[in-house]
ROPAKOL-743782 format. One record per residue (C-alpha): x negated, y negated, z negated; residue number from 1. Coordinates in nm, 3 decimals, padded with zeros to 5 digits. Example, Ala and Ser with C-alpha at 12.3 -4.5 7.8 and 13.67 -1.06 7.14 Angstrom:
% ROPAKOL-743782
> u; v; w; num
> -01.230; 00.450; -00.780; 1
> -01.367; 00.106; -00.714; 2
//
This chain:
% ROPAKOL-743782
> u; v; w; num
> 00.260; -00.689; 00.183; 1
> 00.331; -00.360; 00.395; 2
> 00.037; -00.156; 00.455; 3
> -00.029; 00.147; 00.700; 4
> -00.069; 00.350; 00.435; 5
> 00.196; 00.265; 00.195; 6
> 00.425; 00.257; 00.531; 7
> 00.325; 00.599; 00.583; 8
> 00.384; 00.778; 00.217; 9
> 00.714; 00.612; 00.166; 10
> 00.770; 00.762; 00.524; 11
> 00.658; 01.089; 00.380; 12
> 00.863; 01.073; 00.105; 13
> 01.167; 01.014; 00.294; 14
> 01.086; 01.290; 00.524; 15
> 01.013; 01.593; 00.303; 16
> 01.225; 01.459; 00.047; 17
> 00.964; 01.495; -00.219; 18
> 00.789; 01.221; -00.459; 19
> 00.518; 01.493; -00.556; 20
> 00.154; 01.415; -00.456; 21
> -00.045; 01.713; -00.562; 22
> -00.361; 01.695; -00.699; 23
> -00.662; 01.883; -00.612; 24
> -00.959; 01.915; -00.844; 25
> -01.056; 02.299; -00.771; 26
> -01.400; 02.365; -00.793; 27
> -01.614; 02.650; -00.709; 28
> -01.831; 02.808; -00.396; 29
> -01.766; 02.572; -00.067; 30
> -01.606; 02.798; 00.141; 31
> -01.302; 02.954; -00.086; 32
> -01.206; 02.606; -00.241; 33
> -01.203; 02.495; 00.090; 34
> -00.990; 02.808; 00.149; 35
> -00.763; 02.763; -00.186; 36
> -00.699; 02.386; -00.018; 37
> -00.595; 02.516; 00.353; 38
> -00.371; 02.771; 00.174; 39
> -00.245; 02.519; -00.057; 40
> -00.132; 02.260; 00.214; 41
> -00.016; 02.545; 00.451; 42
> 00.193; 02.681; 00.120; 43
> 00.335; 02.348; 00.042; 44
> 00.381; 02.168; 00.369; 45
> 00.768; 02.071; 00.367; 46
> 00.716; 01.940; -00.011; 47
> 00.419; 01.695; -00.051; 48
> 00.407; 01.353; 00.007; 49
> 00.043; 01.365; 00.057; 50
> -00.289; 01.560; -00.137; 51
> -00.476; 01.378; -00.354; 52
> -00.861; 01.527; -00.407; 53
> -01.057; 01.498; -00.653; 54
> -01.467; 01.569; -00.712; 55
> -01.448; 01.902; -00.850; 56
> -01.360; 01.993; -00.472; 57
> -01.497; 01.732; -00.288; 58
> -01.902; 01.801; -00.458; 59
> -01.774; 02.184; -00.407; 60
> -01.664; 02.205; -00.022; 61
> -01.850; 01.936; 00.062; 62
> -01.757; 01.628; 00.305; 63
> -01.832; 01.851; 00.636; 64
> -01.589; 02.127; 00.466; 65
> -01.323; 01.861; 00.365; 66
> -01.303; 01.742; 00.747; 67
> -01.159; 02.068; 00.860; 68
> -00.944; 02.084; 00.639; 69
> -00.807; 01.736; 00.656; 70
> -00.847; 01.778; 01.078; 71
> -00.598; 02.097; 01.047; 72
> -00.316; 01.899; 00.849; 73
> -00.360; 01.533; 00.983; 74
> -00.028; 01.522; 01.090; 75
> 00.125; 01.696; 00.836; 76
> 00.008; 01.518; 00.554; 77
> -00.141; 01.215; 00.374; 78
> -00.514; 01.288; 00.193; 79
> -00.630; 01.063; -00.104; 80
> -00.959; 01.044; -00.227; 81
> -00.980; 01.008; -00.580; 82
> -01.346; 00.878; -00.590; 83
> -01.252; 00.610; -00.872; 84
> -01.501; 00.401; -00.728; 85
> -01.652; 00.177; -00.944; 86
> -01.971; 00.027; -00.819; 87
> -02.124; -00.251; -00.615; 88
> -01.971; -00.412; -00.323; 89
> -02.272; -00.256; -00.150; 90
> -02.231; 00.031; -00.241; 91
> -01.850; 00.059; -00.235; 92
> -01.847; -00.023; 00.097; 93
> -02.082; 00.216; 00.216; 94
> -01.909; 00.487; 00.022; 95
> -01.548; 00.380; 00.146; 96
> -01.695; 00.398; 00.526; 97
> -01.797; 00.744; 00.444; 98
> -01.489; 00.861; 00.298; 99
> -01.248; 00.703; 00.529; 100
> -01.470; 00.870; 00.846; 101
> -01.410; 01.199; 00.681; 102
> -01.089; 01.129; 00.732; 103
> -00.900; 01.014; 00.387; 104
> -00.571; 00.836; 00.440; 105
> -00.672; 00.631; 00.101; 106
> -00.900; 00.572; -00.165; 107
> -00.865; 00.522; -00.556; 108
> -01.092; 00.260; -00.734; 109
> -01.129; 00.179; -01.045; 110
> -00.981; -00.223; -01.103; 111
> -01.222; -00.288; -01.408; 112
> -01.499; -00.358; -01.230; 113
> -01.362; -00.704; -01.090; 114
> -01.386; -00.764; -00.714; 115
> -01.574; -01.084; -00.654; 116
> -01.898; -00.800; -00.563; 117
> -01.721; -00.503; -00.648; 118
> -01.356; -00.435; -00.514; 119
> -01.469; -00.665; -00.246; 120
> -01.636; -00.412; -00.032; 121
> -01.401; -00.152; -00.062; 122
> -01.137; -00.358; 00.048; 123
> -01.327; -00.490; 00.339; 124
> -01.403; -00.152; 00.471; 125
> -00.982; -00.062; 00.397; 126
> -00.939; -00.365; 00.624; 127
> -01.189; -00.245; 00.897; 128
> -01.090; 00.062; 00.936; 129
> -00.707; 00.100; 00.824; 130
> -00.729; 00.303; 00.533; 131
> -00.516; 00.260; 00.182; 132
> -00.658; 00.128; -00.130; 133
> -00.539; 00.228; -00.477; 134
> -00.611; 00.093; -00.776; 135
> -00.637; 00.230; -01.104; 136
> -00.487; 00.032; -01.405; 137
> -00.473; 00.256; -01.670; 138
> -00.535; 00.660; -01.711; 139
> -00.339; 00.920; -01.838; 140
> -00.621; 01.010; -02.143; 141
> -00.532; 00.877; -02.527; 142
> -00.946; 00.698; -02.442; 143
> -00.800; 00.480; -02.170; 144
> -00.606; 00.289; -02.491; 145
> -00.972; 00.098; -02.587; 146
> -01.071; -00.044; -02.268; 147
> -00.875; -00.015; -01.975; 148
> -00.506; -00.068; -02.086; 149
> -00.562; -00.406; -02.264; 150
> -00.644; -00.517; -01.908; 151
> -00.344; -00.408; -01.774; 152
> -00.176; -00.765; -01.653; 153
> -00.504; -00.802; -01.510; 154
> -00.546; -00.538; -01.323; 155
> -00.242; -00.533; -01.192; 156
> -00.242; -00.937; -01.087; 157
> -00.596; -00.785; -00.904; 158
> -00.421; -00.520; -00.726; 159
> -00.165; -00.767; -00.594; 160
> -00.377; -01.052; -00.500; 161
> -00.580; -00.861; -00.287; 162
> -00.311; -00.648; -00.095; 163
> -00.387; -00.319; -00.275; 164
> -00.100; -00.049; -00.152; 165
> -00.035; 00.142; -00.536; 166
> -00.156; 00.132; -00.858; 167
> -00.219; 00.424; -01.110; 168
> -00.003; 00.394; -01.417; 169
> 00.017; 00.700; -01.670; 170
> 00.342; 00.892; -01.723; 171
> 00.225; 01.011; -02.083; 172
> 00.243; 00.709; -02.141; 173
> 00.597; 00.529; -02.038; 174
> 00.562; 00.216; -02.148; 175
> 00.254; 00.140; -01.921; 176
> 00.452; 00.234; -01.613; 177
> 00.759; 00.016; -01.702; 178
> 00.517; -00.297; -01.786; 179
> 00.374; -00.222; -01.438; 180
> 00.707; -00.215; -01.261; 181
> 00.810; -00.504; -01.414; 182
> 00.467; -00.734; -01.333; 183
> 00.458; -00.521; -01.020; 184
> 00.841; -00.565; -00.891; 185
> 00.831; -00.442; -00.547; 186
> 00.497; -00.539; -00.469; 187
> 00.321; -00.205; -00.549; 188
> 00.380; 00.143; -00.547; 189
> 00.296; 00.326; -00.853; 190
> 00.147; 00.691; -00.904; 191
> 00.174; 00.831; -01.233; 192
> -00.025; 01.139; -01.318; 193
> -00.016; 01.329; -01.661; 194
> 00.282; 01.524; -01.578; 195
> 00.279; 01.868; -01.623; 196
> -00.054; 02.076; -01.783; 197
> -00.143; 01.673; -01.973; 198
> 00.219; 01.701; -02.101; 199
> 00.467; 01.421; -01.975; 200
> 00.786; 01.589; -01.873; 201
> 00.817; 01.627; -01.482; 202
> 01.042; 01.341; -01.404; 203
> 00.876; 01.123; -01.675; 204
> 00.712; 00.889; -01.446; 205
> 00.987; 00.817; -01.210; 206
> 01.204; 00.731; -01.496; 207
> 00.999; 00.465; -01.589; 208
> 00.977; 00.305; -01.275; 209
> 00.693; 00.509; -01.079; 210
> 00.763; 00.578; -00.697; 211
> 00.545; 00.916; -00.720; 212
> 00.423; 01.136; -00.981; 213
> 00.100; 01.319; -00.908; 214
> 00.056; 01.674; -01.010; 215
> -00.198; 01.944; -01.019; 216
> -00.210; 02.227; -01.219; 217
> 00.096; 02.316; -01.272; 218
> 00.188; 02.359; -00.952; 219
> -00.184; 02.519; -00.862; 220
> -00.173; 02.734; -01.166; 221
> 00.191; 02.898; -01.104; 222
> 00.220; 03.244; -01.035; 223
> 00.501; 03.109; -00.752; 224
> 00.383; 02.723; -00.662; 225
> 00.684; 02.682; -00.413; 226
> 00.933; 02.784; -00.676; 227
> 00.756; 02.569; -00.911; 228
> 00.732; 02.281; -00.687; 229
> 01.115; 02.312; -00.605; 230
> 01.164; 02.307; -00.948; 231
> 00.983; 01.951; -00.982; 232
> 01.191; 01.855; -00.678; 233
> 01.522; 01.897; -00.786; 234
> 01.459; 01.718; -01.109; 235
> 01.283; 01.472; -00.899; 236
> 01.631; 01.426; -00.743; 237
> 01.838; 01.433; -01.035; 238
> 01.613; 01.119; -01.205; 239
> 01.623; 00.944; -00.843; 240
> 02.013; 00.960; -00.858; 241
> 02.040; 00.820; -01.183; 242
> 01.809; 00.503; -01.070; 243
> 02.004; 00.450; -00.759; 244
> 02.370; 00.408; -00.975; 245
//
């Protein structure tokens, strides 16, 4: 099914021509990460299809710091919280309601924890107040091999039974993201980090049937971030143009 927030990112992607969602994990004293973010989404404005943040940043700025940031690029683009929740119902609700007030577009969860009393109140509180759920179904780490990724058909079947908007599928690892696609179809979108400073080629998740590679320090890290982020683009485009002939 069509969700607000998958709506809105495909929406993104169309509009700023980009499949990039950059990651954010800086970390450091509250009010120049919260800087380094502002600058960051100021910087890169025309070429994200949303932010995604991670808890280096969020236990540095803060929630109260994160709002005015988010508040001062609402419109502009699509935040991500990449809590990886993985707790209770009770719990997951309560921090979903959080995170969504603050502002986050959409949250990532962890799948393994089942969602008769787990997923189940995250996905309530998506429901209740709009916001995107993703689910993660394997990680980009050589570790996510014993545990997570001989779920992987599970996962995924959880994602789609319950109306999750994406998935997280690795792009160092290819044949993950092409198993996904394929139980997937058209059913989920799928975000593929690992490209870049974990060392999967820009481009390599696309290729294998991702909709949007996620990307952090590469891009962060650069002595020019728009030049490399234009860089990303344009092979971004060249991969997309293959798929569509």
């Amino acid at each position: 099914m069509e969700t607000w927030f998958r709506r809105r990112i495909v929406e993104k992607a169309s509009e700023k021509n980009s499949r990039i969602i950059l990651a954010f994990d800086e970390y450091g004293g509250g009010d120049e990460v919260a800087e380094k973010l502002n600058r960051f989404c100021r910087l890169l404005k025309e070429h994200l299809a949303a932010v995604k943040i991670g808890w280096p940043t969020i236990l540095s700025t803060g929630l109260t710091g994160l709002k005015g940031v988010i508040e001062n690029f609402k419109g502009e683009h699509l935040f991500i919280c990449d809590a990886k929740i993985a707790d209770i119902s009770h719990t997951n609700s309560l921090t979903a309601r959080v995170l969504y007030e603050a502002g986050f577009d959409a949250i990532i969860a962890h799948g393994f924890i089942g969602y008769d009393g787990g997923l189940e109140g995250l996905f309530q509180e998506a429901r209740r107040l709009g916001g995107g759920v993703i689910i993660v179904v394997s990680m980009s780490h050589a570790g996510s091999r014993e545990f997570i990724d001989p779920n992987v058909e599970g996962l995924v079947q959880l994602a789609l039974r319950h109306g999750a908007d994406a998935v997280v599928a690795p792009a160092t690892r290819t044949m993950v993201v092409e198993k996904v696609r394929k139980m997937a179809g058209g059913g989920l979108l799928i975000l593929a980090p690992g490209v870049g400073a974990q060392g999967a080629p820009y481009g390599a998740g696309l290729s294998s049937g991702a909709d949007f590679e996620i990307i952090g320090r590469s891009i962060i890290s650069s002595p020019n971030p728009v030049e490399k982020t234009l860089e990303v683009k344009k092979e971004h485009g060249r991969i997309l143009s293959q798929r569509a002939c």
